[in-house]
C-alpha positions as CSV (number, residue, x, y, z in Angstrom):
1,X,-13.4,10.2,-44.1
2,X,-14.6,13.5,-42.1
3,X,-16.1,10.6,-39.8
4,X,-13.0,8.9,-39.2
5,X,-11.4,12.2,-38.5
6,X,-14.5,12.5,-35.9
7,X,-14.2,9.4,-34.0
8,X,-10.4,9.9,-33.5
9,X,-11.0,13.2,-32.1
10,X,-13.9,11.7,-30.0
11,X,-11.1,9.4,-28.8
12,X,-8.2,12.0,-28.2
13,X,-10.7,13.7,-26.1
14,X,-11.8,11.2,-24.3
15,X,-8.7,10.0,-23.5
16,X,-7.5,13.2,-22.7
17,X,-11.0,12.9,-20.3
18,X,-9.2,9.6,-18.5
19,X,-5.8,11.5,-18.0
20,X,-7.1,14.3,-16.4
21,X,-8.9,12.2,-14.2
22,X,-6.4,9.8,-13.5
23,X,-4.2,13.2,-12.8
24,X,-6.9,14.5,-10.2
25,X,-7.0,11.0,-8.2
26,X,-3.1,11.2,-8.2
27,X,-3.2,14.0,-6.6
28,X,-5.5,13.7,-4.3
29,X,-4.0,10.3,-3.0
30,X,-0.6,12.6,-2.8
31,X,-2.7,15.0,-0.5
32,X,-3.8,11.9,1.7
33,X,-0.3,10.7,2.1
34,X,1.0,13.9,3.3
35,X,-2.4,14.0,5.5
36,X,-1.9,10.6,6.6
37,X,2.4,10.7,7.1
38,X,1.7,14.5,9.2
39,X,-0.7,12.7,11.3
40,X,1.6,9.9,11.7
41,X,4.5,11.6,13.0
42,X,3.0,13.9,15.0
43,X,1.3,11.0,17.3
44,X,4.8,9.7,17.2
45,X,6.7,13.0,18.3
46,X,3.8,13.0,21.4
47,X,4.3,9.6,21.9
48,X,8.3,10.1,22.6
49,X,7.8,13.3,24.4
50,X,5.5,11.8,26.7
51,X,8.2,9.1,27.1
52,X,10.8,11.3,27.5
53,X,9.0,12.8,30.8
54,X,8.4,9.9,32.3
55,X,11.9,8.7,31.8
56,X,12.9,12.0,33.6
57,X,10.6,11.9,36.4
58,X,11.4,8.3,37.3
59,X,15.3,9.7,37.5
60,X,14.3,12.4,39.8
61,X,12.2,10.2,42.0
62,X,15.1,7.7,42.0
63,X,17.5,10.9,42.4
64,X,15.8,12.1,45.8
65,X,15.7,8.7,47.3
66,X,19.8,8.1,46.6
C-alpha cells in the first residue's frame, strides 16, 4: 500500500516536473514572439519612413522643375 502511495506521488511530481517545463518553454516562445513581432515592425516603420522621403523628394524635384 505505502508503495502505491509512493509511485503516485513519484507521478504527481513528475508530472508536476513536465508542467513546469512545458510552462518555461511557453514562455519563452512568448518572449520570442514579442522579440520576433518588435523586430518586425520596426524594419517595417523604417521601411515606410524611408518611403515616405523619397516620395517627398521626388515631389519637390518635380515641384522646382513645374
Amino acid at each position: 500500500m505505502q508503495k502505491m502511495f509512493q509511485q503516485k506521488i513519484q507521478q504527481r511530481e513528475k508530472d508536476l516536473q513536465q508542467l513546469r517545463e512545458a510552462l518555461e518553454s511557453h514562455k519563452h516562445s512568448a518572449q520570442t514572439a514579442v522579440e520576433d513581432s518588435e523586430r518586425i515592425f520596426t524594419e517595417l516603420i523604417r521601411s515606410i519612413e524611408r518611403s515616405r522621403s523619397e516620395l517627398i523628394r521626388l515631389i519637390r524635384d518635380q515641384e522646382k522643375r513645374a
